[in-house]
Each structure stands twice: as structure tokens, then as C-alpha cells.
PAZAPA-4460 file (N, C-alpha, C; in steps of 0.05 Angstrom, whole numbers, plus 32768, in hexadecimal, padded with zeros to 4 digits):
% residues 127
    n_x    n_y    n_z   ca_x   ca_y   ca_z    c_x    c_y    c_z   seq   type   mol
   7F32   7F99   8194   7F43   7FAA   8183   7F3E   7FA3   8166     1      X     A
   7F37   7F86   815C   7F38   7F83   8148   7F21   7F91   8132     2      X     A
   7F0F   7F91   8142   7EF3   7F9C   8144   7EF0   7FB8   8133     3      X     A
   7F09   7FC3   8147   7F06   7FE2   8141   7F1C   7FE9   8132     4      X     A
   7F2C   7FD2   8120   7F3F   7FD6   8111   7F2E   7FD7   80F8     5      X     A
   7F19   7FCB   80FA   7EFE   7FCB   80DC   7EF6   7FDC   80DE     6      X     A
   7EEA   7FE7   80F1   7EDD   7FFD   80F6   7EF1   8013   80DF     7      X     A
   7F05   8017   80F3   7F12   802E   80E9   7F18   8032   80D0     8      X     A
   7F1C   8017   80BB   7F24   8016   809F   7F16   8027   8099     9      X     A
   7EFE   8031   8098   7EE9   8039   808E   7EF5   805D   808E    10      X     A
   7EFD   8071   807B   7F0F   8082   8081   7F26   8081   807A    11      X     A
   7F34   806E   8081   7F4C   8070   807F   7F5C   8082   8068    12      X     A
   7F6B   8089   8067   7F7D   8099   8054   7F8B   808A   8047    13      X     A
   7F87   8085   802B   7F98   806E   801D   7FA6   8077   8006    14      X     A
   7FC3   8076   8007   7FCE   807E   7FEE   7FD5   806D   7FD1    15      X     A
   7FC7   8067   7FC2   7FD3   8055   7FAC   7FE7   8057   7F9C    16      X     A
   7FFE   8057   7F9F   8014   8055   7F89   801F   8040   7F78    17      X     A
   8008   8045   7F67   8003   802C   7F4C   8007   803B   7F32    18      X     A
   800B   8030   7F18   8001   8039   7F03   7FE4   803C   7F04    19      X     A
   7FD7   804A   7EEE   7FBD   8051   7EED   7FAD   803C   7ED5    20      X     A
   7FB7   8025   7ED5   7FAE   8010   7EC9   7F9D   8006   7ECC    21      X     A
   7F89   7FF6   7EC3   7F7B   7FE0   7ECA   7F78   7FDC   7EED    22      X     A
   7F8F   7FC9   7EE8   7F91   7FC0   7F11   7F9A   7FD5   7F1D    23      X     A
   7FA4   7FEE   7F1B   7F9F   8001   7F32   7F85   8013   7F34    24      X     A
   7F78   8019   7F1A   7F56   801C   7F23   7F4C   8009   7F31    25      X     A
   7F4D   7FF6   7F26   7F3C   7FDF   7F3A   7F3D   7FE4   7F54    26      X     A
   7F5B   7FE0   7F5B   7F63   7FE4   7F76   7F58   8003   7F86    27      X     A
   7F56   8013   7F79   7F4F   802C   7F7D   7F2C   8025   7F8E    28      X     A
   7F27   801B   7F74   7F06   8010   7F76   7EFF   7FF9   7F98    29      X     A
   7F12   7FEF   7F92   7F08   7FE1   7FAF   7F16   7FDE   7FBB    30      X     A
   7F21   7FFB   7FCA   7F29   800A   7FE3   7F17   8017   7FE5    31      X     A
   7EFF   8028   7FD8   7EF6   803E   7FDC   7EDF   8028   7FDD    32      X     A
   7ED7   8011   7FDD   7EBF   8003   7FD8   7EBE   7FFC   7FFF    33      X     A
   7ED5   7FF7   8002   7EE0   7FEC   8022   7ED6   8004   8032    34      X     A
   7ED8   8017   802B   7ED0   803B   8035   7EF0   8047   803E    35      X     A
   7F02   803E   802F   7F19   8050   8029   7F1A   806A   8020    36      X     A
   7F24   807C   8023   7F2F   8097   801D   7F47   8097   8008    37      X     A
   7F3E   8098   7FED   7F55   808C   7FDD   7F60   809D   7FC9    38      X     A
   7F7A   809F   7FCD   7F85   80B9   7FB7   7FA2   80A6   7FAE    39      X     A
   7F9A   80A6   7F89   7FB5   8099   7F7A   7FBF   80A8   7F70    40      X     A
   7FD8   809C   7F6A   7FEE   80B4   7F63   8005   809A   7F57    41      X     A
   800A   80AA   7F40   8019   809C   7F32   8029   80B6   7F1C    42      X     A
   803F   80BC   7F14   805D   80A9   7F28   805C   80A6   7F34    43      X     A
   8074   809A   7F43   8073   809D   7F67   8077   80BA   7F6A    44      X     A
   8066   80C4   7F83   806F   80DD   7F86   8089   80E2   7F9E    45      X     A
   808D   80EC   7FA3   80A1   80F2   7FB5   809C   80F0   7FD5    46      X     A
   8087   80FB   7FDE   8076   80EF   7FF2   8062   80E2   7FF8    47      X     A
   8059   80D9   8012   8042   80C7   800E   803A   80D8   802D    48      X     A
   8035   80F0   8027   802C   80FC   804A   800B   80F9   8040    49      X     A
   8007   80FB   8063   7FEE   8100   8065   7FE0   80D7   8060    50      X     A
   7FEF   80CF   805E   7FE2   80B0   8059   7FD9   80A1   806E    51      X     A
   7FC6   8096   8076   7FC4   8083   8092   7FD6   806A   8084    52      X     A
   7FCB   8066   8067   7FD5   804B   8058   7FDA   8046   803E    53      X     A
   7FFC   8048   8040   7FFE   8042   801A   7FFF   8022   800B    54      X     A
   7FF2   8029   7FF9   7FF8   8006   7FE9   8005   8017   7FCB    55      X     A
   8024   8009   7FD4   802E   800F   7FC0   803D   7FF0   7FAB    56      X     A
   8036   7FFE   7F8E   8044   7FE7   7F7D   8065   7FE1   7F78    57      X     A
   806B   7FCF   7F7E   808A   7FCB   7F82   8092   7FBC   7F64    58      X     A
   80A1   7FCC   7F57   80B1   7FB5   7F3C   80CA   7FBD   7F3B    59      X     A
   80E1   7FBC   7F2A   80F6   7FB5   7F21   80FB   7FDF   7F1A    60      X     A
   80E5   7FE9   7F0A   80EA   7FFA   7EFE   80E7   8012   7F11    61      X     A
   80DB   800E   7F22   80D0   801F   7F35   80E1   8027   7F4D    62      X     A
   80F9   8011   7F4C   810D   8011   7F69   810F   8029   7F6D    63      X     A
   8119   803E   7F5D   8132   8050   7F6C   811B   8066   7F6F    64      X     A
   80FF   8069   7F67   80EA   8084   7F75   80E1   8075   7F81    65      X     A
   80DF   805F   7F8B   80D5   8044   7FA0   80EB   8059   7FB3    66      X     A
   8100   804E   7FB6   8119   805C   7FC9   8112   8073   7FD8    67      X     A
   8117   8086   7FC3   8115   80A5   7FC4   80FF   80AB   7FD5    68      X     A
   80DF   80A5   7FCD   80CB   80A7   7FDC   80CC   8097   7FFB    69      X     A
   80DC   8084   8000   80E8   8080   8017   80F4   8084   8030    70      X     A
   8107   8099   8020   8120   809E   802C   8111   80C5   8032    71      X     A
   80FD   80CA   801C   80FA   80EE   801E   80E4   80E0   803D    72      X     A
   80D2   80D0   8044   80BB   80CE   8057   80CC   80D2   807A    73      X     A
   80BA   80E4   807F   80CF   80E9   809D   80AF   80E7   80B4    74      X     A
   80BD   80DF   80C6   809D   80D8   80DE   80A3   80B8   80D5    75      X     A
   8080   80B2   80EB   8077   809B   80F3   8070   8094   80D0    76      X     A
   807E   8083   80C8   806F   8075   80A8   8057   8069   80A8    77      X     A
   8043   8069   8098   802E   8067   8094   802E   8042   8091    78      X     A
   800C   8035   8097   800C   8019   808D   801B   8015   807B    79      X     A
   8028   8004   806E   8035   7FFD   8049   8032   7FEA   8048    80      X     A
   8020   7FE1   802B   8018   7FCC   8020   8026   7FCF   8002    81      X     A
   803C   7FB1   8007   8040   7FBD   7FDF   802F   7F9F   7FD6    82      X     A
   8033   7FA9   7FC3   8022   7F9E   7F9C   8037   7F8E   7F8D    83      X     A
   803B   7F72   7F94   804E   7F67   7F80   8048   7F5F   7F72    84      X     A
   8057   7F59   7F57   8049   7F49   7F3B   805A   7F2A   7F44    85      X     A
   8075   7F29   7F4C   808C   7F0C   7F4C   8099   7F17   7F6A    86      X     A
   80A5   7F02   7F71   80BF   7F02   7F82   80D7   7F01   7F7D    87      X     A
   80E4   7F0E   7F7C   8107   7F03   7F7A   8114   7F14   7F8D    88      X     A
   812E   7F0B   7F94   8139   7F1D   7FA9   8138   7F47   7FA9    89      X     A
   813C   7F4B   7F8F   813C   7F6E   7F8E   811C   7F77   7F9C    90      X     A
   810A   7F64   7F8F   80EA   7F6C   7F96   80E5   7F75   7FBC    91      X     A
   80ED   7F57   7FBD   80E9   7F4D   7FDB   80FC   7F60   7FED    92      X     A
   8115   7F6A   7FDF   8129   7F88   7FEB   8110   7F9B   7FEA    93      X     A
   810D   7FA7   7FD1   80F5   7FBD   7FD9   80E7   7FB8   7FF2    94      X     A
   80D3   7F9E   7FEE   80BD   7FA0   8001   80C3   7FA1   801D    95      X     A
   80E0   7F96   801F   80EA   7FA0   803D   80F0   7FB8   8046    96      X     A
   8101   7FC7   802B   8105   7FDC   803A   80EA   7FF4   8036    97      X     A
   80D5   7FEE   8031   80B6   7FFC   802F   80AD   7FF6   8045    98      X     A
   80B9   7FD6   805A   80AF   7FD7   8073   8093   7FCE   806B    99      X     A
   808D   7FBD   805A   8072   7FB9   8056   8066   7FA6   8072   100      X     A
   8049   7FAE   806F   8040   7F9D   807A   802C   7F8A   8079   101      X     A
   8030   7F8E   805A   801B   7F73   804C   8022   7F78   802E   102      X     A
   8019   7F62   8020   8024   7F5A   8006   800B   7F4E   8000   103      X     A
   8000   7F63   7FE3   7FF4   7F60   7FCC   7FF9   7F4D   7FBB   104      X     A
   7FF7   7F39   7FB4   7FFE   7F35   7F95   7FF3   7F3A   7F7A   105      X     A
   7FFC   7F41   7F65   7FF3   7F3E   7F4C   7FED   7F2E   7F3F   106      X     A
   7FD4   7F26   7F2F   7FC7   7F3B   7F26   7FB3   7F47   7F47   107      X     A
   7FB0   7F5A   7F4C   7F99   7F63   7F68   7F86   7F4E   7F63   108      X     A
   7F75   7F4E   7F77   7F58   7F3E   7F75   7F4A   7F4B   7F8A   109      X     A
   7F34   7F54   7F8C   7F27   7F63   7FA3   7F27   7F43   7FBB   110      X     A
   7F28   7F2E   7FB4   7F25   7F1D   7FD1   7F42   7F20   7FD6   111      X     A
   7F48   7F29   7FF3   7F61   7F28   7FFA   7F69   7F46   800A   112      X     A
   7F5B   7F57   8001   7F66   7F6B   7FFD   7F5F   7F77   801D   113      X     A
   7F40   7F74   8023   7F37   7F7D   8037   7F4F   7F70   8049   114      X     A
   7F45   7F5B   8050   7F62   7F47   8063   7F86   7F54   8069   115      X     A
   7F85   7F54   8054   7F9E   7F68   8051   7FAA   7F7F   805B   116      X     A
   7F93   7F8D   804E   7F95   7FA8   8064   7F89   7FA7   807C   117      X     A
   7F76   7F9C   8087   7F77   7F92   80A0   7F97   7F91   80AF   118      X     A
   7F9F   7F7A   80A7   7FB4   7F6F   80B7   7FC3   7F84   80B7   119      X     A
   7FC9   7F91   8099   7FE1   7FA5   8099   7FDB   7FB3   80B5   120      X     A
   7FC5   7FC4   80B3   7FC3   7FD9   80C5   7FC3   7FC6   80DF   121      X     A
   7FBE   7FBE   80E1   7FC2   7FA7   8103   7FD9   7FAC   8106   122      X     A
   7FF5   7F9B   80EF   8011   7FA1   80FD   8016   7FBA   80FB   123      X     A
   800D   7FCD   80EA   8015   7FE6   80EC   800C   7FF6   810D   124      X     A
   7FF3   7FF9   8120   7FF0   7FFC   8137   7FFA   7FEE   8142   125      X     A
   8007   7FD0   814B   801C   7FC2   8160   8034   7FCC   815A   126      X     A
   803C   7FD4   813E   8056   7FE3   8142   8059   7FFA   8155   127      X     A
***
């Protein structure tokens, strides 16, 4: 299984909900380097259909269209990987209730990343 969990990255549908900064090109850049299918979007938009896998950025300012884009997603939810810069309790609320299933940190670094979404998508099929 694990095998064909690599396999399949290759495709995948990945939503980025980052600013269009620096580290969310990057990030842009090596998803699509991995052979991701990669479409960013910044604001948050309101949905995230059509995603196999979102990596979204979680901060302070972002909570309540963090929420919204949440609470509007109806069906089976897609992988979720958020993007932290710190920890403190409000952060670590978001990333729970996003249901993540792996954690980025800031600043990105392409080592890490492949691993990551790996795993995400691993717990995301045993769910």
C-alpha cells in the first residue's frame, strides 16, 4: 500500500491556501516538482471542492474565513495539511478543527514536505 500511496502523489489535486509570497510560490514550486496538480488561491476562498489535498496556511488573522471555508465544505473532506508559523493554543484550535493531517512548519523547506504529504494522505485513506 505504501508503494502505491507514492505512486499515486503523482496527480494528485492540491489546493494551496497561502498568501502569494515568497514561501507560497515556493511551495507551489515543489508540489508541482513532486508531480502535483497545483492550483493557489488566496484569500481563502469559500470552497476547497474538487481537492484530493489542501495545504492550507493557519494564523491568527485568517481564523474566521479559516471557519467559514470549513463549516461551507459538505462530503468526504479532502487530505488537510496546515502551514504554521508558532504554536499557541488559538493556532493548534484551528489545526484541529481543519482536521489536519500533518503540520508544515514555517519558514517551508522543500525537505519535509514530500514525507508529509505522504503520511497526510496515508491517514487520510485509513480514515
Amino acid at each position: 500500500m505504501s508503494i502505491q500511496i507514492l505512486r499515486d502523489l503523482r496527480g494528485l489535486r492540491v489546493l494551496v491556501i497561502h498568501p502569494p509570497d515568497t514561501e507560497g510560490v515556493d511551495l507551489v514550486g515543489h508540489l508541482r516538482r513532486i508531480g502535483c496538480q497545483v492550483d493557489a488561491a488566496w484569500p481563502i476562498p469559500d470552497t476547497m471542492d474538487n481537492a484530493d489535498v489542501v495545504v492550507l496556511a493557519i494564523d491568527h488573522e485568517s481564523k474566521a474565513p479559516i471557519q467559514r471555508l470549513l463549516r461551507n465544505f459538505v462530503g468526504i473532506p479532502p487530505t488537510m495539511i496546515a502551514v504554521v508559523g508558532y504554536e499557541d493554543p488559538s493556532i493548534l484550535q484551528l489545526v484541529l478543527e481543519a482536521r489536519a493531517h500533518a503540520v508544515i512548519e514555517r519558514p517551508v523547506r522543500p525537505f519535509g514536505l514530500l514525507t508529509q504529504l505522504t503520511v497526510a494522505r496515508s491517514l487520510w485513506l485509513e480514515r
